[in-house]
C-alpha positions as a printed NumPy array, in Angstrom:
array([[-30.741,  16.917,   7.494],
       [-26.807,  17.24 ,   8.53 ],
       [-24.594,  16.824,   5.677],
       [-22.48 ,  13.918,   6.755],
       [-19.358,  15.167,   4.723],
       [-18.939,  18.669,   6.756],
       [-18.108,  16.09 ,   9.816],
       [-15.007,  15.064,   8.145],
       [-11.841,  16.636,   8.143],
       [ -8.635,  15.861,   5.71 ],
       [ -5.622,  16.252,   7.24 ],
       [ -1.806,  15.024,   7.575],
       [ -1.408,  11.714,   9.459],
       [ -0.01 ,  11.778,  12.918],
       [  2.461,   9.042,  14.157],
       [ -0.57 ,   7.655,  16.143],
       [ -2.391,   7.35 ,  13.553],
       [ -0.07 ,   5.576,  11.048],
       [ -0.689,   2.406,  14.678],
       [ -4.485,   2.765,  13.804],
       [ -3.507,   2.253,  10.105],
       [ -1.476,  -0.881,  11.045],
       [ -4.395,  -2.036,  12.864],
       [ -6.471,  -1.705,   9.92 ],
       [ -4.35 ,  -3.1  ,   7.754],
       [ -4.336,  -6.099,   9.555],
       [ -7.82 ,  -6.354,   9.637],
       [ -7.83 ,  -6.022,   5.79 ],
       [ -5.195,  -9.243,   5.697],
       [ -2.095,  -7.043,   4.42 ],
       [ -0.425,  -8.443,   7.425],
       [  1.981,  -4.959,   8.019],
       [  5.366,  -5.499,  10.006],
       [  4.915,  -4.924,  14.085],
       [  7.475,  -2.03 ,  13.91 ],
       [  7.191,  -0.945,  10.4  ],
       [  5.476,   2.3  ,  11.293],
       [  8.59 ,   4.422,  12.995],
       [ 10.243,   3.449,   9.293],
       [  7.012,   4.623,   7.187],
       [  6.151,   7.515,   9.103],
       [  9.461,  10.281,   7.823],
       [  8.22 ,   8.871,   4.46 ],
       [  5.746,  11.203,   2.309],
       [  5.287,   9.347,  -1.568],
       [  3.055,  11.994,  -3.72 ],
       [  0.757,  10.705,  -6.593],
       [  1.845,   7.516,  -8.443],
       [  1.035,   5.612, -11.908],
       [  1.067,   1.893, -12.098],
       [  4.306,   0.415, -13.115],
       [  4.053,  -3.609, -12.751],
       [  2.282,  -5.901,  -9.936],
       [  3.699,  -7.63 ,  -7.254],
       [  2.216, -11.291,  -6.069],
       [  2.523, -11.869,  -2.414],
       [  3.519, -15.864,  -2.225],
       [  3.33 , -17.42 ,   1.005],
       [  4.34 , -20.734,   2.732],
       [  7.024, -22.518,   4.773],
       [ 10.464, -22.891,   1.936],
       [ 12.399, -26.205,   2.208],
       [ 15.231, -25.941,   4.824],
       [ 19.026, -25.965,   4.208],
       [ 19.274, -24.874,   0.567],
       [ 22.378, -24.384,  -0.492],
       [ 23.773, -21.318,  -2.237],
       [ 25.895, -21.131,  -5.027],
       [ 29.683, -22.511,  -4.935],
       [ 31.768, -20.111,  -3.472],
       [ 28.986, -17.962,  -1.981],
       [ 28.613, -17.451,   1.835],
       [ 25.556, -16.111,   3.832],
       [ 26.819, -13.548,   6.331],
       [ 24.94 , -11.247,   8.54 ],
       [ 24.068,  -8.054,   6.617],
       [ 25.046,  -5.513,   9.487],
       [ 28.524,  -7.227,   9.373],
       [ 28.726,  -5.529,   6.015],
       [ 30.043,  -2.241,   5.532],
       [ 26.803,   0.024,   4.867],
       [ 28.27 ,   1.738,   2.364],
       [ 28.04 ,  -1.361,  -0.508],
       [ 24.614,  -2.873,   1.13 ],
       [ 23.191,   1.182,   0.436],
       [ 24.996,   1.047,  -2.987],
       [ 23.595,  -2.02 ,  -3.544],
       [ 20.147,  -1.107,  -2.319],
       [ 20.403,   1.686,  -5.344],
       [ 20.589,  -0.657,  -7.856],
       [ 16.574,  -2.115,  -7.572],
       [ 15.421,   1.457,  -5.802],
       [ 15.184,   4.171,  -7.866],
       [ 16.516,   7.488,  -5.367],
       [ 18.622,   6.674,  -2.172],
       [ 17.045,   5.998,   0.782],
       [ 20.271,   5.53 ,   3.559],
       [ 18.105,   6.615,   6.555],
       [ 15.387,   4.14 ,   5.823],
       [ 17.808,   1.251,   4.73 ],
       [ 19.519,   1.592,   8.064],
       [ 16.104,   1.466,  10.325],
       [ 14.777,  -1.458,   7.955],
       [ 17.644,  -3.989,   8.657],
       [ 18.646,  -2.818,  12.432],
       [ 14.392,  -2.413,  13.733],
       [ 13.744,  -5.479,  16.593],
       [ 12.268,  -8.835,  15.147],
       [ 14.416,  -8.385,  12.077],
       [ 17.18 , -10.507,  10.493],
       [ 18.937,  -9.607,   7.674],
       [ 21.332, -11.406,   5.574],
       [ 23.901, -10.723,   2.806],
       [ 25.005, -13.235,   0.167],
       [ 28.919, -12.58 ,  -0.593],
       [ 31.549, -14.406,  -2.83 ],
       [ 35.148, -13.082,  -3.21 ],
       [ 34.341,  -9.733,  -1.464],
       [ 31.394,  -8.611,  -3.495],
       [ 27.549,  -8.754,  -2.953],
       [ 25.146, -11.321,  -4.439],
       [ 22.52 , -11.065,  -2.815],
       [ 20.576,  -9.376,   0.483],
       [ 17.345, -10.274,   2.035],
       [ 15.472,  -8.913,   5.214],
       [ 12.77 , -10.899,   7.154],
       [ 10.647,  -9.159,   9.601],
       [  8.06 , -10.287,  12.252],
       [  4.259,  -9.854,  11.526],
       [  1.073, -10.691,  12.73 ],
       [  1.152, -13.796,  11.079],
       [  3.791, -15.228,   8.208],
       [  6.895, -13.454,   8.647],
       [  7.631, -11.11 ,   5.487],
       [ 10.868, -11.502,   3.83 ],
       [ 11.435,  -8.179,   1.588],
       [ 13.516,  -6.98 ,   0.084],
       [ 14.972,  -9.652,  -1.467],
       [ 17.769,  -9.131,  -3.93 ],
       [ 20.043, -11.819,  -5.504],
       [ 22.821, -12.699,  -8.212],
       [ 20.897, -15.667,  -9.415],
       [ 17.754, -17.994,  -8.609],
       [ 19.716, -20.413,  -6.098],
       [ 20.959, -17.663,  -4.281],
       [ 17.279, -16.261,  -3.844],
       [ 16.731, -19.848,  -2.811],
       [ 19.352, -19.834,  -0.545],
       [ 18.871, -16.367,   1.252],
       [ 15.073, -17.563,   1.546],
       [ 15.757, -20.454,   3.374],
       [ 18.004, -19.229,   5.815],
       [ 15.995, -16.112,   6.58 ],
       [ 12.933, -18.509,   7.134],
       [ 14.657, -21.072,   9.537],
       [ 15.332, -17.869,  11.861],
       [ 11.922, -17.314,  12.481],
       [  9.496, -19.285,  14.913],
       [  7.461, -21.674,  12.675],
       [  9.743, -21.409,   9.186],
       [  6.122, -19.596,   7.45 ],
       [  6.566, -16.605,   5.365],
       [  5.759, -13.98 ,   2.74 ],
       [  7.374, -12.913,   0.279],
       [  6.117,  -9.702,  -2.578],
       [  7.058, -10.769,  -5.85 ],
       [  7.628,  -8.749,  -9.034],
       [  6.311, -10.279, -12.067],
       [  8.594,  -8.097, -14.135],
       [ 11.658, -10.738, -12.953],
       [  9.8  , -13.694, -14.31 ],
       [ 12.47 , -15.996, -12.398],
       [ 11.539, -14.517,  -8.886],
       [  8.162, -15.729, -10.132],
       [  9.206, -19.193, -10.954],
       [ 11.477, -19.78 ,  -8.001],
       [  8.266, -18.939,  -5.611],
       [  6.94 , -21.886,  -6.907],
       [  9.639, -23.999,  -7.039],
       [  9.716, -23.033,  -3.298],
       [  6.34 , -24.385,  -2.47 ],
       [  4.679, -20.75 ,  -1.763],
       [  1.548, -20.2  ,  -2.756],
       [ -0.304, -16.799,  -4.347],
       [ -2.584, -14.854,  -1.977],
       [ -3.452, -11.538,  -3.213],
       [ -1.711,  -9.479,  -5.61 ],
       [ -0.803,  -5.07 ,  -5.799],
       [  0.933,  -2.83 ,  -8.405],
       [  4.032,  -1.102,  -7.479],
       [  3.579,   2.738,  -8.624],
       [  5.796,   5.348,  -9.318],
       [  5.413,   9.137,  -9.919],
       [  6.788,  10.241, -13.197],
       [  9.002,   7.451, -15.636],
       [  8.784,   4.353, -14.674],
       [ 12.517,   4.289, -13.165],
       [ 15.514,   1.583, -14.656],
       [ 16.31 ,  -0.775, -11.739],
       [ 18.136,  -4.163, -12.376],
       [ 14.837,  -6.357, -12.625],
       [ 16.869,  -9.422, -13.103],
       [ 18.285,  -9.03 ,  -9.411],
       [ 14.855,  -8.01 ,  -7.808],
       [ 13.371, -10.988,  -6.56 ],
       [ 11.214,  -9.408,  -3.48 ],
       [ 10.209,  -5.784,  -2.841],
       [ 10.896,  -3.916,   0.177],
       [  7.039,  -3.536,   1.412],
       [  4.146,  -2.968,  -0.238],
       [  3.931,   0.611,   1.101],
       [  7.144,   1.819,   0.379],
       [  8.746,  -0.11 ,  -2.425]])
């Protein structure tokens, strides 16, 4: 009888391939970004170790929250990209300029910066998807201006429904998704190779993407 396994070959994946991925991801219900493949595909992670989980919450936020005195929601690409990549630094562990620059500038994306007296206090991206819009990452100063960056990236999409990844190890991004009405769907681990790396965990209150951190 053939031997099933000497049909199979193992090699690198093809930009082609990371669409049939997409596809499949979809059909699995990880509901992937429409143009997140051009960002994934220059990216190659090696082997990994678990680090902490992430909880995708999903829902429609309440509209028009406010964020903290003094604090204004501007467009992200308004600021210089120098601080929003310095910034980026502090909840990834290596820099990653190139891919920060495709992830808030790819079409069907808004992304928005929370400021107060010059300085960052917040950033948050929201992409479109087969279904709820994700919203990731998702850094902030404090819970309210989470809140706030949440709400506003969420009224700028078609039907105000969307997802956000959640780290458990920044116990008030867990809190605030409830407090926000989203609901738990599934949840991953975040994995890293080597030590588990020193990010500001109080600020981190959304990853990136699943695939890429």
């Amino acid at each position: 009888m053939p031997n099933p396994a000497e049909d199979f070959e193992i090699t690198a994946a093809s930009a082609e391939d990371i669409v049939t991925l997409g596809a499949w991801a979809h059909e699995e219900g990880w509901n992937p970004g429409l143009t997140d493949g051009g960002v994934f595909f220059p990216t190659d992670p090696g082997g990994f170790r678990t680090c902490w989980s992430n909880a995708r919450y999903e829902g429609t936020p309440p509209p028009d929250i406010a964020p903290p005195p003094g604090t204004s929601l501007v467009d992200a690409r308004t600021v210089p990209f120098a601080r929003l990549a310095a910034y980026d630094r502090r909840f990834f562990p290596a820099p990653r300029d190139g891919f920060l620059a495709a992830w808030i500038t790819a079409p069907g994306r808004t992304a928005l910066a929370a400021v107060r007296d010059g300085e960052l206090q917040g950033l948050g991206v929201v992409r479109a998807c087969r279904s709820a819009s994700r919203i990731g990452p998702l850094y902030a100063a404090s819970p309210q201006a989470a809140a706030a960056l949440v709400s506003a990236l969420a009224a700028t999409v078609p039907d105000g429904a969307v997802a956000v990844d959640v780290p458990d190890v920044n116990p008030a991004a867990v809190r605030l998704a409830g407090e926000l009405g989203l609901t738990p769907s599934f949840d991953t681990a975040r994995m890293y190779t080597g030590p588990e790396p020193v990010i500001d965990r109080d600020g981190y209150y959304g990853i990136t993407s699943l695939e890429l951190g």
